[in-house]
N, C-alpha and C positions, 0 to 999 in steps of 0.2 A: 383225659390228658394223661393219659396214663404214660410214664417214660420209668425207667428205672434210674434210682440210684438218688432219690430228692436228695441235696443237701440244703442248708441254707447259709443265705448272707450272713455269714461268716461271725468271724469272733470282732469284727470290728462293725457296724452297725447299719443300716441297709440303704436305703434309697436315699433319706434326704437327710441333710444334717439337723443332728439333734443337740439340743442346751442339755450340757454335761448335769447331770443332778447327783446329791449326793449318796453314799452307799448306804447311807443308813437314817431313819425314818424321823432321826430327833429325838427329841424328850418321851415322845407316846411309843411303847413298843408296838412290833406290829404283829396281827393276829397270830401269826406262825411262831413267834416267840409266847405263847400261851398254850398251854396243856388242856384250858377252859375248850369247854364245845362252844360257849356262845361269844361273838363275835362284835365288837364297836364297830371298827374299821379294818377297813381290808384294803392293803395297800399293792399295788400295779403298778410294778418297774416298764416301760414303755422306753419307747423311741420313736422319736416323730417322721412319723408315712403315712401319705395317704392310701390309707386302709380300714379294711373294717373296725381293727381296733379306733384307729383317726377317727370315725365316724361317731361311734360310740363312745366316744371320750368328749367329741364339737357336742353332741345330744345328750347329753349327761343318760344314758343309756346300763349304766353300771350301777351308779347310788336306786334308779328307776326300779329297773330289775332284781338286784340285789337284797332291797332296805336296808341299805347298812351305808354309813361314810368310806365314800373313795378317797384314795390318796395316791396319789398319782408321780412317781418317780419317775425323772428323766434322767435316761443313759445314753452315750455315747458309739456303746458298744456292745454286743454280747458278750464280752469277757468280763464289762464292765457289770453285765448283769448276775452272771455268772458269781460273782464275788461279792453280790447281793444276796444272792439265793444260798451261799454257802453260808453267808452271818445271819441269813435268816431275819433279815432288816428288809426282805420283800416278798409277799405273796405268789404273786403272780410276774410271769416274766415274756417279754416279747424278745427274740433273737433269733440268729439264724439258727438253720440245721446245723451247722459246724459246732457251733457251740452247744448246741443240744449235744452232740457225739463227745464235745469235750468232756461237757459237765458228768456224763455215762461215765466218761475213760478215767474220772478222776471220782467216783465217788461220791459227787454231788446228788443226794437225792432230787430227783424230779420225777415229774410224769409231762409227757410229750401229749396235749389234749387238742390241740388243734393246728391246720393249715391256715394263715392268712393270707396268704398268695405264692403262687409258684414262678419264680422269678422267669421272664423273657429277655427282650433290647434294652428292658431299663437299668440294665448292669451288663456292659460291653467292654470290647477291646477298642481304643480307638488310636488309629493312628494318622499322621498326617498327610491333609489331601494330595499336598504339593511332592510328595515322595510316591504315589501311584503306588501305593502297594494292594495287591490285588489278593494275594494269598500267607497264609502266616508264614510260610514258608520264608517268605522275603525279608523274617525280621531275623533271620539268621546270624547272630554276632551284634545284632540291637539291643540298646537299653531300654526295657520292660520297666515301669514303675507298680506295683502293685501291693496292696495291704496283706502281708503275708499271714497265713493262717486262718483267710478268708474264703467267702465261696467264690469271692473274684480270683484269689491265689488257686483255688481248689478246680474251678474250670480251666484255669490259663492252663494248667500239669496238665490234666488230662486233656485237653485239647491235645495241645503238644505233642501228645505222645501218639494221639490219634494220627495224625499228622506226619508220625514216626521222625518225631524229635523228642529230645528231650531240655530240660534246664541248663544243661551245660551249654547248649546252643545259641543261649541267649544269654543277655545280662541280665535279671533281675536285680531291683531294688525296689526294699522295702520302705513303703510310706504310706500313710493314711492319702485320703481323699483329696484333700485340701494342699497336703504338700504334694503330691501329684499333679496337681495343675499348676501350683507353683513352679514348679521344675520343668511344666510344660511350657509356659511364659517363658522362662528361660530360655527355652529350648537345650535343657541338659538331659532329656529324654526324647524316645522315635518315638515309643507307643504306651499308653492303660490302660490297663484292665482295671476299671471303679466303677462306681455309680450314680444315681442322680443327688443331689445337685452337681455336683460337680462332674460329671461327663458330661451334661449341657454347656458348662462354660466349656469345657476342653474341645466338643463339638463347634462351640459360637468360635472360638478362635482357632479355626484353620482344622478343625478333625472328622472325620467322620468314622464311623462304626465299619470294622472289618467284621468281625465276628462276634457274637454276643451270648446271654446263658444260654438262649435259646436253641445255638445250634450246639451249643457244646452239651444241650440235653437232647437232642436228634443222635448225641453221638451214647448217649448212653448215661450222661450225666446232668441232672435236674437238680433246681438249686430250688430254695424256700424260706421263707420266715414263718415260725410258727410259734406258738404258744406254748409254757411251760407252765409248772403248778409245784409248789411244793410236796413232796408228799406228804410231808407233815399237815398240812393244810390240807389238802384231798382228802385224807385219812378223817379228820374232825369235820370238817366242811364239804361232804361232798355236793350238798345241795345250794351252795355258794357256786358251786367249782361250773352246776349245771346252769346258774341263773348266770352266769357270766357266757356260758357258750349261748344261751340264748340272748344276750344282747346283742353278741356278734351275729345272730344270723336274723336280729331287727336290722340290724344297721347293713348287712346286705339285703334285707328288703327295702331297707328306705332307698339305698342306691340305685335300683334295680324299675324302682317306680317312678324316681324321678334324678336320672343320672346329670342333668347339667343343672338342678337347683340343688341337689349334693355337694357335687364338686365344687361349686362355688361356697359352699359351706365351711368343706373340706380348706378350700384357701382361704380364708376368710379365718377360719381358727390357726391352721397352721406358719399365715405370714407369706403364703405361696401365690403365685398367679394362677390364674383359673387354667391358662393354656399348659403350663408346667403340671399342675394336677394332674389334668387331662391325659399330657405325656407321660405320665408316669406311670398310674391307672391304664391304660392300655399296654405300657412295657410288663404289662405281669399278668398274672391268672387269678381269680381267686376260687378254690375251690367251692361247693355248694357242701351243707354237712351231709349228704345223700352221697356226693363224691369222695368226699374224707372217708367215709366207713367204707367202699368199694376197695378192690386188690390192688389197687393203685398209688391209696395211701396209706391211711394210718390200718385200716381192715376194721375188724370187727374183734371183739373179746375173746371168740375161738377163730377165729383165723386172721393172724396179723397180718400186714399188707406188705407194699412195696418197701414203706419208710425205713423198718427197721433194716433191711439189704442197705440202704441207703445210709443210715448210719455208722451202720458196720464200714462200706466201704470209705467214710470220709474219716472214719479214726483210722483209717490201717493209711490215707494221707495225711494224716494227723500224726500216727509214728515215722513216716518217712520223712516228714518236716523237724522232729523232733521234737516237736508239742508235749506228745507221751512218750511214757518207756515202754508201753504194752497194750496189747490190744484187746480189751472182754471179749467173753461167748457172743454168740448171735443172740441169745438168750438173755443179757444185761439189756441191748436192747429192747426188745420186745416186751421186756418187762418194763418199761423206762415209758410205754408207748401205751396210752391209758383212753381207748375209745368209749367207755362205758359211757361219758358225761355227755357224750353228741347222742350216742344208742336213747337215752333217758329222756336228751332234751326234746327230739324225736317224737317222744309217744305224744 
């Protein structure tokens, strides 16, 4: 699946809505806040998708793996995690590629150690049936709702531009998920660029998908959610860092062997319908760790892959939005981009 440019869902938080948790771990500090090598608990900032991490979180696949107590944060957002990883109140961190390229552009240590899925139709543009709009072109001087600073923000530009438009073309307005369908009920918006849950309700009520990450990654641009690590953690813990990539690739074998007693699993923990799972899970990719180490993604320890291109270019959308003031070497990336622990998990 190889496209160029992955980024991921964004600085605000991916497919399905997640219970806000708090940035910081409570009274127990968490591993990362210790200089110590050996380890109590190791806590994983999350956000709920049905995904490999989902999987491994319904199967307790982490405390399994690991031997050590999980603790489990829920975010909202990649920004939100983002500002977890910087207090160092969580280990491990699920987010898009956008905020991967933030946390680079700002100094946040991390290492970029896995793909959970590469985003398709389950984060689209939709706009209304009853307006027969056929091509983006048509939304010329329409109001666009979109979470800005997102991979939904970061496709809608480059589409556009594909397209040979640009932002000034249209109205943009910035909203999370949830007031985007709000505003759609209203009808004070033509079209969004979001994702699941909520582009299923926007779809149940009168929408349907013009364009989605999918083709805005045919254009050149690939979106994703992946995994991040402290490095402070990686550095003391690398064999934590590897027992945790191999839970993620139990839990895509348990998917893999039996995809509809999963997913029902998958809803069954998450609070979702089996059918919604389903949609959701086929709106994405998820890589194999065979395809993670290929030129496609993250590469291998001497030769990086596609990823770091890909975060490069969503920071230099990242300075054009004004996120940042500046943009790192290609080389912040790639060093940011830490394949050893799939190489290891591997042997």
């Amino acid at each position: 699946m190889m496209r160029k440019n992955i980024l991921k869902k964004g600085i605000v938080g991916v497919l399905v809505v997640a219970v806000m948790g708090t940035l910081f771990t409570g009274g127990k500090k968490s591993s990362s806040s210790s200089n110590s090598k050996k380890v109590d608990t190791v806590t994983i900032g999350t956000q709920e998708m049905p995904n490999d991490e989902g999987i491994a979180k319904a199967k307790d696949l982490f405390e399994k793996k690991m031997g050590v107590k999980i603790k489990i944060v829920k975010f909202d957002s990649g920004k939100d995690v983002n500002n977890a990883l910087k207090a160092k109140s969580i280990d491990f961190g699920l987010q898009g590629s956008t905020s991967s390229a933030l946390a680079v552009s700002t100094d946040i240590p991390i290492k970029v150690i896995w793909i959970h899925e590469v985003l398709g139709d389950i984060e689209s543009l939709a706009v209304r049936k009853k307006d027969n709009v056929t091509s983006i072109k048509q939304l010329k001087g329409k109001k666009i709702a979109v979470p800005f600073a997102t991979t939904s923000h970061y496709c809608l530009l480059r589409y556009l531009a594909s397209q040979g438009l640009s932002e000034k073309d249209v109205t943009l307005l910035d909203m999370d998920t949830n007031s985007a369908y709000a505003a759609w009920k209203r009808g004070d918006i033509d079209a969004a660029w979001v994702w699941q849950p909520a582009l299923q309700q926007i779809l149940n009520d009168g929408g349907e998908i013009l364009v989605s990450n999918g083709d805005a990654a045919k254009e050149g641009y690939m979106t994703a959610n992946v995994e991040v690590v402290t490095e402070e953690f990686a550095k003391n813990h690398p064999d934590l860092v590897v027992k945790y990539i191999e839970a993620l690739q139990e839990a895509q074998k348990i998917y893999n062997d039996d995809k509809e007693k999963t997913t029902s699993t998958l809803a069954d923990f998450l609070g979702l319908k089996s059918a919604d799972v389903t949609t959701q899970i086929k709106g994405a990719t998820w890589p194999s760790a065979e395809e993670q180490l290929s030129a496609d993604y993250l590469g291998t320890e001497d030769k990086k892959g596609a990823l770091a291109d890909n975060l490069l270019d969503t920071a230099k959308f990242l300075k054009d939005q004004k996120n940042i003031t500046s943009v790192p070497d290609k080389s912040a990336f790639e060093d940011a981009i830490d394949s050893q622990f799939i190489q290891k998990a591997n042997k």
